[in-house]
C-alpha positions in Angstrom: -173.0 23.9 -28.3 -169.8 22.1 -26.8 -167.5 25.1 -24.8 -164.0 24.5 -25.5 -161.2 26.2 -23.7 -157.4 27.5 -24.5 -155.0 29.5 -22.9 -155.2 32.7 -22.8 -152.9 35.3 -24.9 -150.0 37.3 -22.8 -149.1 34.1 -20.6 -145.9 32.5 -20.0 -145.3 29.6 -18.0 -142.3 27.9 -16.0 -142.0 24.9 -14.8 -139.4 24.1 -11.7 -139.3 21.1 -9.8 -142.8 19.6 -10.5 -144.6 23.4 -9.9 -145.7 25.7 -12.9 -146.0 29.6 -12.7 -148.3 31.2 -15.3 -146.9 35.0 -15.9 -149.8 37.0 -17.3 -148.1 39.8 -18.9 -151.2 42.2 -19.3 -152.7 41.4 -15.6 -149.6 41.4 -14.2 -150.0 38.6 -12.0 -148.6 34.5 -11.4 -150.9 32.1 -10.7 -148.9 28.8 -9.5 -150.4 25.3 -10.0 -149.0 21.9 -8.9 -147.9 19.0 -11.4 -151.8 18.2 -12.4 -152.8 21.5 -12.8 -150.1 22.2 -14.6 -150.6 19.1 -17.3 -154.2 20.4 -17.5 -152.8 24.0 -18.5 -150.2 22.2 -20.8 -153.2 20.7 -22.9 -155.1 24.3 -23.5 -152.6 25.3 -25.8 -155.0 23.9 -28.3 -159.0 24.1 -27.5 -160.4 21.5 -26.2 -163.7 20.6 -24.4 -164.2 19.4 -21.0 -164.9 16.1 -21.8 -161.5 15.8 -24.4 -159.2 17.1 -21.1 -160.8 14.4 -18.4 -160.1 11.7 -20.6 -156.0 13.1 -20.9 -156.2 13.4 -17.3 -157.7 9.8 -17.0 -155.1 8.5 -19.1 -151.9 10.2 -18.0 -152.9 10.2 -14.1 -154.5 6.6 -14.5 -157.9 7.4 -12.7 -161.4 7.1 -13.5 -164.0 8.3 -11.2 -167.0 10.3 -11.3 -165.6 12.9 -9.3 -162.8 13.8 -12.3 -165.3 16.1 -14.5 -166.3 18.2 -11.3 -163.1 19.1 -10.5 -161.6 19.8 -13.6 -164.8 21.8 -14.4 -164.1 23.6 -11.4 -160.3 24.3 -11.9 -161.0 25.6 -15.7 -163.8 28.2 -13.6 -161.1 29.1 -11.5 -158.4 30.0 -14.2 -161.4 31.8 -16.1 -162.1 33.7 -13.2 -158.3 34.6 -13.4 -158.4 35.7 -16.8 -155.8 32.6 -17.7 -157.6 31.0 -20.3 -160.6 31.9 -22.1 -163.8 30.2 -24.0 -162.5 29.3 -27.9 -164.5 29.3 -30.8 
């Protein structure tokens, strides 16, 4: 079974100058990402699998290296760990 992953409910984000702030209402926290992270986190308002967000980040960010997966598979751990978006169905 392929995981997909979206945002996670009671989150609102800014974006100023390049830098995004995720509010999460309920945890009462902000998380703040830089430009990439925050066009990863602007693609999980829909699910989507690993594999569907390295090839957006390919294309927008013109890259394609082995490395990409790993990372991003690393950043979506992070902003589970942080409650910021969750496993979809």
């Amino acid at each position: 079974m392929t995981t997909h992953y979206k945002q996670a409910p009671d989150c609102e984000t800014v974006e100023v100058d390049g830098e995004w702030m995720i509010l999460h209402s309920e945890q009462f926290t902000i998380t703040k990402l830089n430009e990439t992270g925050g066009f990863c986190w602007s693609l999980l308002k829909e699910a989507l699998t690993i594999d569907e967000l390295v090839l957006s980040y390919e294309n927008q960010y013109k890259k394609n290296n082995h490395k990409t997966k790993n990372e991003l598979q690393g950043f979506l751990s992070e902003l589970v760990e942080c409650g910021l978006i969750e496993h979809a169905v």
